[in-house]
N, C-alpha and C positions, 0 to 999 in steps of 0.2 A: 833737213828738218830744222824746224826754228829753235835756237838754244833756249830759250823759256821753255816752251814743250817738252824738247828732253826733258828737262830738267824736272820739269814736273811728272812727268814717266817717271825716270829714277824714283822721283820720293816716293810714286804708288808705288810701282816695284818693294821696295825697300819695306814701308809698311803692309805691303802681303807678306813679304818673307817674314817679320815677325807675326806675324795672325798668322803665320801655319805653324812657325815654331812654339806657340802658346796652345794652337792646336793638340801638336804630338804633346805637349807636357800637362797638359789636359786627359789627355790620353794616357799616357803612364801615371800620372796621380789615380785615377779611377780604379787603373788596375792593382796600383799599394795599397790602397783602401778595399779593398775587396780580399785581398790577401792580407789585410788588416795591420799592414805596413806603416802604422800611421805617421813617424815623421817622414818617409820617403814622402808619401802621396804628399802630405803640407807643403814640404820641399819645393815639389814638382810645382804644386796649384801657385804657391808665393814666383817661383818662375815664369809660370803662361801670365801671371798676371804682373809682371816685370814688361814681359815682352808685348801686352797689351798695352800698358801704360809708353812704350816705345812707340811703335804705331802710332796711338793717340798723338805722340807732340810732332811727331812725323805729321801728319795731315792737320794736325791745329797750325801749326806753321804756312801750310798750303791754304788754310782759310785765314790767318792773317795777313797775306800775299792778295789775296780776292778782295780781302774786305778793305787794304788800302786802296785798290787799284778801281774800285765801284763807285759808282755816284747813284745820289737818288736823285731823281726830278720831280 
């Protein structure tokens, strides 16, 4: 396989596994909140969105990579 490809595999990789880890912590905030848990769940929710904000520079980075590599005509 061409090492750019990997390599860009890898970064999707890597930014799913964070988007399921914000997932589950999504997931267990819902359920401290409902058991009225409240700074668990806060806890929890400030984490999935830790782990979104990862992701995010994970593929902002993959569109900075495009957007040098593109031309317009």
């Amino acid at each position: 396989m061409n090492p750019a490809l990997e390599e860009a595999a890898r970064l999707y990789d890597a930014a799913a596994a964070e988007l399921d880890l914000a997932t589950r912590h999504c997931e267990v905030s819902a359920k401290h909140f409902r058991n009225g848990e409240v700074p668990r769940g806060a806890a929890h929710a400030w984490a999935a969105l830790g782990h979104i904000r990862e992701a995010e520079e994970r593929l902002d980075s993959q569109a900075r990579t495009h957007a040098g590599r593109s031309t317009v005509d």
